[in-house]
LUMTIZA-371625 format. One line per 2 residues: number of its first residue (from 1); their letters; for each residue x, y, z of N, C-alpha, C. Coordinates in Angstrom, 2 decimals. Example, Ala and Ser with C-alpha at 12.3 -4.5 7.8 and 13.67 -1.06 7.14 Angstrom:
<sites>
1 = AS = 13.19 -5.69 7.80 12.30 -4.50 7.80 13.20 -3.30 7.80 ~ 12.85 -2.25 7.08 13.67 -1.06 7.14 12.90 0.03 7.87
</sites>
This chain:
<sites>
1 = XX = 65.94 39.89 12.51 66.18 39.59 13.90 67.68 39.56 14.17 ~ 68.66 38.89 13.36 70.06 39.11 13.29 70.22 40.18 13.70
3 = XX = 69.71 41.33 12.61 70.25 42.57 12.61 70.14 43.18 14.21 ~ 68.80 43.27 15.00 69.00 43.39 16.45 69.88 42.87 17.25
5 = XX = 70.02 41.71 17.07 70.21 40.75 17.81 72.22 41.58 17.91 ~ 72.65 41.71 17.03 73.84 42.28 17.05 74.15 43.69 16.60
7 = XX = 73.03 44.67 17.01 73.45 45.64 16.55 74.03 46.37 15.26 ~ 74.07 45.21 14.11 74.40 46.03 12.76 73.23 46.03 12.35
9 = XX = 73.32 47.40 11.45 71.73 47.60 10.57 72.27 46.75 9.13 ~ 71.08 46.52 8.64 71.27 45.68 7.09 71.73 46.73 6.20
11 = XX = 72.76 46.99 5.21 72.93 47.90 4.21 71.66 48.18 3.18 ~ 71.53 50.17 3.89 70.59 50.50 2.43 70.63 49.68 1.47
13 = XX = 71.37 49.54 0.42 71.61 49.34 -0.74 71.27 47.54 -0.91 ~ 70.90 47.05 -0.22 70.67 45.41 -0.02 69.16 45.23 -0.21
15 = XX = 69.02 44.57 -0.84 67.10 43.69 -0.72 67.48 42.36 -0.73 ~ 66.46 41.81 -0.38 66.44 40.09 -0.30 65.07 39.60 -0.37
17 = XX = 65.11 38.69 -0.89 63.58 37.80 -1.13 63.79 36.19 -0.49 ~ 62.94 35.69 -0.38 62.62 34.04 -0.38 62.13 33.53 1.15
19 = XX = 61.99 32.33 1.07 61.51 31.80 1.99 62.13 30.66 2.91 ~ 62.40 30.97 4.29 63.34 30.21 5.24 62.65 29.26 5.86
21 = XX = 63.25 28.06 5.86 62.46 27.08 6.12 63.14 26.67 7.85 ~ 62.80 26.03 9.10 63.11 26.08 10.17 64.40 25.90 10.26
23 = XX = 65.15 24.83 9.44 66.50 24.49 9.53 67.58 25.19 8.44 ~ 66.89 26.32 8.34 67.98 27.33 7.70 68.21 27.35 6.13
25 = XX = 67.51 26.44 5.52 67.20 26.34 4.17 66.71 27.51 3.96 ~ 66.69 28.21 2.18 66.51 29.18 1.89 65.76 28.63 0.12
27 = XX = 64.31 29.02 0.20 63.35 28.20 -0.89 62.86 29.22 -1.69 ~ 63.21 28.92 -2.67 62.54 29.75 -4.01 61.09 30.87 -3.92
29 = XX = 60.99 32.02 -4.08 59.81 32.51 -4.18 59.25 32.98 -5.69 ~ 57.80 33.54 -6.14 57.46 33.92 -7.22 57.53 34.96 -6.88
31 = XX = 57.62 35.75 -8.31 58.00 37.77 -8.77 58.98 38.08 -8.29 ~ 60.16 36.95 -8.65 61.39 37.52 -8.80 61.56 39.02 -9.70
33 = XX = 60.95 38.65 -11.11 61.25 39.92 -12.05 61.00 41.21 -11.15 ~ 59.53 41.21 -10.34 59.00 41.77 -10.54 59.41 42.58 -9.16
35 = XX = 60.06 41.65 -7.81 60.34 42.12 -7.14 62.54 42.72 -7.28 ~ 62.76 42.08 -8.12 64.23 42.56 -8.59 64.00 44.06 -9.22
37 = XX = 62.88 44.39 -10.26 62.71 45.53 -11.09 62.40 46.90 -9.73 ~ 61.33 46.41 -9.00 61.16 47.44 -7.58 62.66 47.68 -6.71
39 = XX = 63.70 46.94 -6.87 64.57 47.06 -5.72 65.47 47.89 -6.94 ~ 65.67 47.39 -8.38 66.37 49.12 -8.77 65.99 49.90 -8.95
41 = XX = 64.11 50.38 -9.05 63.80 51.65 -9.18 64.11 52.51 -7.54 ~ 64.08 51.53 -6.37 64.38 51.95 -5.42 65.88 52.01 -5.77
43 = XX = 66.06 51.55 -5.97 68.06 52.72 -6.03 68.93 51.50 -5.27 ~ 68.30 50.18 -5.00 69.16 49.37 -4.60 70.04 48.77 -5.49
45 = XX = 71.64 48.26 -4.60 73.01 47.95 -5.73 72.76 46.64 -6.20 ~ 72.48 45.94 -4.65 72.33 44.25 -4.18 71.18 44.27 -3.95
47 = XX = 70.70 42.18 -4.53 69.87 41.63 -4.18 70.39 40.11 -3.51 ~ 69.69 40.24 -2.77 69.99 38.43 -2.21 68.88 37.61 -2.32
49 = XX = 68.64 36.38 -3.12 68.06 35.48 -4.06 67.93 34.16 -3.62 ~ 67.19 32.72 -3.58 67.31 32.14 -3.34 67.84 31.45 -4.38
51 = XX = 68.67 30.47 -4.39 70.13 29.58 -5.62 68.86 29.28 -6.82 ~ 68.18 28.92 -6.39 67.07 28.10 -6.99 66.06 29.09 -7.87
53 = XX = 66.18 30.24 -7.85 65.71 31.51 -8.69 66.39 32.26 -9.23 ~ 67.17 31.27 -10.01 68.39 31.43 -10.73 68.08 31.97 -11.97
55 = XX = 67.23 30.72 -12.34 66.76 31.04 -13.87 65.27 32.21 -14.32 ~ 65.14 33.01 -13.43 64.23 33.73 -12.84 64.59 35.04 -13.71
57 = XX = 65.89 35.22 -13.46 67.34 36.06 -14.02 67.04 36.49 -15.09 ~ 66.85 35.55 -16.38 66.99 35.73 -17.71 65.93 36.40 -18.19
59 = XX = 64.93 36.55 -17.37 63.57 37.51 -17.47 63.63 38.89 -17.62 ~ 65.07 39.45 -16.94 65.27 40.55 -16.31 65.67 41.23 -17.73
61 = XX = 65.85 42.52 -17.87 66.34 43.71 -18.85 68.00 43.80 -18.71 ~ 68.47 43.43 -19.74 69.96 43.42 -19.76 70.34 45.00 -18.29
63 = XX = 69.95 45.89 -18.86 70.12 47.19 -17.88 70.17 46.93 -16.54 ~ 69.41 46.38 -16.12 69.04 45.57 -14.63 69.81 44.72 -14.27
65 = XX = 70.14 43.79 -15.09 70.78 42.68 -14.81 72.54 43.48 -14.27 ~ 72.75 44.15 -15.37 74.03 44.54 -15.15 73.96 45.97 -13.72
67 = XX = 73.03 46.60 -13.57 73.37 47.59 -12.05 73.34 46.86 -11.22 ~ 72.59 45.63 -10.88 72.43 44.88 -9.75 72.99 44.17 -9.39
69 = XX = 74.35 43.69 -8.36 74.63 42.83 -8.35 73.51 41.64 -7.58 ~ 73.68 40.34 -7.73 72.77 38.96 -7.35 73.64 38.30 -6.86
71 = XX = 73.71 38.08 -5.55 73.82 36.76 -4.53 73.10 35.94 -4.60 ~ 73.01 34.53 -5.19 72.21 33.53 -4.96 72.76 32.41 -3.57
73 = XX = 71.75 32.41 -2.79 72.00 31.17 -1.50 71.29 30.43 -1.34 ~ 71.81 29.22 -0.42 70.65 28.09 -0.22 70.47 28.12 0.83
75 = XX = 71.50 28.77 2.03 71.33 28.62 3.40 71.25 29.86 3.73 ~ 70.42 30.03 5.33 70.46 31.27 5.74 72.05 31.90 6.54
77 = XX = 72.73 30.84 6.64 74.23 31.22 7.14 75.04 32.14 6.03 ~ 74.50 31.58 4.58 74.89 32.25 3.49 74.60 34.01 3.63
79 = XX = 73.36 34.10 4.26 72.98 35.56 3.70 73.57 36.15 4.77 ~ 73.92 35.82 6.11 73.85 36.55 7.11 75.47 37.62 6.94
81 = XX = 76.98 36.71 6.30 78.04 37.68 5.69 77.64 38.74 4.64 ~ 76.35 38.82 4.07 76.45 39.88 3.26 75.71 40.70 3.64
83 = XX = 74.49 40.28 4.53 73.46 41.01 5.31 73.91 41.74 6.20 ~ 74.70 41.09 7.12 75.40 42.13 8.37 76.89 42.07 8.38
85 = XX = 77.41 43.14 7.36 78.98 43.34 7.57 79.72 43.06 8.71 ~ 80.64 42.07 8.53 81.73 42.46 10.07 81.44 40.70 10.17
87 = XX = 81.50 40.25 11.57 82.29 39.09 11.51 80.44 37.86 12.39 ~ 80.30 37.60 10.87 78.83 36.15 10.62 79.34 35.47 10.26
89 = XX = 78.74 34.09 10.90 78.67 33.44 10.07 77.96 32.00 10.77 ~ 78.47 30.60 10.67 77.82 29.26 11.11 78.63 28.64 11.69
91 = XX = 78.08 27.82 12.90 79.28 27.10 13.60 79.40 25.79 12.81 ~ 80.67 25.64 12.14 80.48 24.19 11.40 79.88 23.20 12.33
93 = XX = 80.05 22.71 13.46 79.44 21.73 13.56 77.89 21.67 13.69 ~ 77.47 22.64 14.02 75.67 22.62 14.25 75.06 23.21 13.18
95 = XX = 75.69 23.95 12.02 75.02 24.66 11.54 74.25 25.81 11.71 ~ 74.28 26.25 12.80 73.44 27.31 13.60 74.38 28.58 13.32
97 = XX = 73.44 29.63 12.84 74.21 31.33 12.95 74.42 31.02 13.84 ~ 75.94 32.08 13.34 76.84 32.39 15.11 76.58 33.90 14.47
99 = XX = 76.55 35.04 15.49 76.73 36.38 15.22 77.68 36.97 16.29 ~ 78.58 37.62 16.16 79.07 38.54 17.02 79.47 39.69 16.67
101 = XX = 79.45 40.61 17.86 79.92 41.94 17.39 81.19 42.26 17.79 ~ 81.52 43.37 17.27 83.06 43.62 16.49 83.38 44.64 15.56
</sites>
């Protein structure tokens, strides 16, 4: 919805997993391996992770581990600078995405 909302598309090369909770928390999901292993046969560089599926990681094939880079976050303000290049981010005081274009 970001991505509409301001006109940048999400980078090919990006996947992301997990689960957003109303106040912007970002919660662990299952088949990390399994969904990390699908995003490099798809040819993706980046994954974005929830902090907390950290140890999820060590499952992975050294090979994998090293083409992919891994962003781990806890907040959704976190994903939105790597999700939509150019100028995201949170208003410190509310916590609320700010997006603008630019």
């Amino acid at each position: 919805m970001a991505s509409i909302y301001t006109g940048r598309p999400v980078p090919s090369d990006l996947g992301f997993t997990g689960e957003v909770t109303l106040r912007g928390r970002v919660l662990p999901v299952g088949g990390i391996k399994t969904k990390v292993m699908a995003a490099h046969r798809a040819g993706l560089d980046r994954v974005i992770l929830p902090r907390r599926n950290a140890r999820d990681l060590d499952d992975l094939p050294e090979t994998v581990r090293q083409a992919i880079t891994v962003h781990l976050v806890d907040r959704v303000a976190e994903v939105l600078p790597l999700a939509l290049p150019g100028k995201t981010g949170a208003d410190p005081d509310s916590g609320q995405p700010i997006c603008a274009t630019g």
